[in-house]
N, C-alpha and C positions, 0 to 999 in steps of 0.2 A: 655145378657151380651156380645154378640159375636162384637157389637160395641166397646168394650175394648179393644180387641186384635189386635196388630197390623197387620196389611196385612204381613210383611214376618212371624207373628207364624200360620196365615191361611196356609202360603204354605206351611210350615213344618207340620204342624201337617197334611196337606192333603196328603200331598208326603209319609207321614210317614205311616199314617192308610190304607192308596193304597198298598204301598209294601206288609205293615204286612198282608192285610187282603189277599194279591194273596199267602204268601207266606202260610196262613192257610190255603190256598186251594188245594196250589202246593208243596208237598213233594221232590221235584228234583227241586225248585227255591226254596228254603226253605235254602236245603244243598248246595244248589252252594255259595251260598251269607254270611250265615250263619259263627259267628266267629268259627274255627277249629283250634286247636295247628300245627298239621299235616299238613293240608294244607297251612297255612300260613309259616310253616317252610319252607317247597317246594317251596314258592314264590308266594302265592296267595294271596298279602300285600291289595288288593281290600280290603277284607272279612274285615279289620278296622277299615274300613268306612262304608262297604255295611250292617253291620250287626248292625249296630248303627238304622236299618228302619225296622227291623224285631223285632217279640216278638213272644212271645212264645203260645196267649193266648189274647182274649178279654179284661179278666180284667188285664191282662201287660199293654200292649197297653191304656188301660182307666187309669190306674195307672200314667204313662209318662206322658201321654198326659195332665190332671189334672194338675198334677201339674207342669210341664210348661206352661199351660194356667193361673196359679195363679199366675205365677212368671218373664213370659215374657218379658208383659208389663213396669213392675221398670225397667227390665235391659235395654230394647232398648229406655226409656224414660232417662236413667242417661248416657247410651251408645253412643247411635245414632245404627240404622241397621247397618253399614257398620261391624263397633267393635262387635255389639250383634255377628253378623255374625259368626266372627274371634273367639270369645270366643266358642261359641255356637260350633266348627266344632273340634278348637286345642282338648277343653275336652271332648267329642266324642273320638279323638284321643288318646288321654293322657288315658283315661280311659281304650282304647282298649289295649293301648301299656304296662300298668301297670298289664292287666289282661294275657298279654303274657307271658310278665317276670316272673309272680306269677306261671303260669300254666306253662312253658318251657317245663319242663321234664315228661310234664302230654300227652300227643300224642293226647289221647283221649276226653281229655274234646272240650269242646265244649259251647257258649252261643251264646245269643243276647238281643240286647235293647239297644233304647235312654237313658239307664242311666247314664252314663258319661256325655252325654251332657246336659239331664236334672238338673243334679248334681250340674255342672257345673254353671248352670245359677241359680240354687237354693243359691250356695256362694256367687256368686257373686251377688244376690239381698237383703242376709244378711249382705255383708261386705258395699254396696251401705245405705241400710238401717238399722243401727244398732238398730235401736230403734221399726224395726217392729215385731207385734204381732201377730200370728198366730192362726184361730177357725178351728180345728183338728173333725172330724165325731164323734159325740156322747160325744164330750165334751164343754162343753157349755160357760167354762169361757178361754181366749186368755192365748197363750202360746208364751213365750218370743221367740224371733228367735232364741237367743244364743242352748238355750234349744231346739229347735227341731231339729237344726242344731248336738248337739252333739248324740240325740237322732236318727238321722238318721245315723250318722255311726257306732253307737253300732249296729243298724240291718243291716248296712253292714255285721258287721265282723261273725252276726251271719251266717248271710247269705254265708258268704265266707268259715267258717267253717263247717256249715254244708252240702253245698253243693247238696241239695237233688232236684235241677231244673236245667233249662237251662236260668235260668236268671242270667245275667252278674254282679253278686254280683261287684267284683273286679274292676267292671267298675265305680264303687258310688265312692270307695275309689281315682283312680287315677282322674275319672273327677271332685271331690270336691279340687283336687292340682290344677288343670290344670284349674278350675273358677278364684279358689284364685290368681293365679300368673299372670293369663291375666288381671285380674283387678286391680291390683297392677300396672303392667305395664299399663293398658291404661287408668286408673285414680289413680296416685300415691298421692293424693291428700285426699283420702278417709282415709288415716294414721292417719290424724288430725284428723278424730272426729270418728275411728273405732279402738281403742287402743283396747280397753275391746273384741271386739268382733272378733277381728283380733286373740288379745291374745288367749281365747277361743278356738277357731277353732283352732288354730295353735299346742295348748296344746292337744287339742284331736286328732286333726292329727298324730301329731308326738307319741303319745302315742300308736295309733293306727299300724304305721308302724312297733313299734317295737314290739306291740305284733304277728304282721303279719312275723315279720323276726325271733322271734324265734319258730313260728309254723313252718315256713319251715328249720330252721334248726333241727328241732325233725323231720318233713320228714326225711331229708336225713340222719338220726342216726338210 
């Protein structure tokens, strides 16, 4: 099926599995690159980007990469490369910059992962295609996007609360805004026939920030 995939998800995914796999190798290029509260406070704004190529782990990295490889394809077919690109990089970003803001006063945390940008390209192939159907490992009959879409940010947030990895939970949450709003902007057109599923995402989103904002404000009580 590798005929499926466009040439620019061959180079990410290959750029990607290069880093991660030096950086399971390399514990001192692991941490340099790697997202850090602390260091990026200091001004090591790299590690937003750099750390969007690292994982933590074989099955991270096959996790990402899977399902960017299922999901690619739609966006740079309804996209074009140039846009897949721009989305693909801002929610990377967007994810990293959401997981800053959430962690600020955390020094010590620390992740990584293409989550954000995976994220990213996952809404944005739900908002492209509302009507598509998802076959999930070990279940046999297709799952609505709307439904896997809200089902992947409830395991964000478990993720976000429970905290027990170096996987960039917080990154799922800001890179699923940062698909949605680049694809709004670079096909505003997709309004007309993604009401239901715009709505959806949008109701779980926002439900989700503010269960995220009065978690941190019981931190800081």
């Amino acid at each position: 099926m590798i005929q499926n995939l466009p040439f620019v998800g061959i180079i990410i995914i290959g750029i990607t599995a290069l880093i991660s796999f030096k950086g399971f190798k390399d514990d001192g290029f692991f941490n340099s690159y790697s997202f850090k509260i602390d260091k990026i406070r200091s001004g090591s704004y790299l590690r937003l980007l750099s750390s969007g190529f690292l994982h933590v782990g074989i099955s991270h990295l096959l996790f990402n990469m899977i399902t960017l490889y299922f999901f690619i394809g739609i966006v740079v077919y309804a996209l074009g490369t140039p846009s897949f690109l721009v989305l693909y990089f801002v929610s990377l970003i967007a994810g990293n910059l959401f997981g800053y803001g959430y962690h600020y006063n955390d020094q010590y945390y620390t992740a990584v992962g293409a989550s954000g940008a995976v994220t990213g390209v996952l809404f944005s192939a739900l908002l492209l295609y509302p009507q598509i159907e998802l076959y999930l490992f070990f279940i046999p009959i297709p799952i609505p996007g709307y439904l896997f879409g809200i089902g992947y940010i409830l395991y964000t947030l478990y993720g976000m609360k429970s905290q027990n990895d170096s996987i960039g939970h917080t990154a799922h949450f800001g890179g699923a805004i940062g698909g949605i709003f680049i694809t709004l902007l670079l096909k505003p057109t997709v309004l007309e026939d993604t009401t239901l599923m715009l709505s959806v995402l949008s109701v779980a989103t926002v439900a989700a920030g503010i269960m995220l904002y009065r978690q941190q404000l019981k931190k800081k009580n």
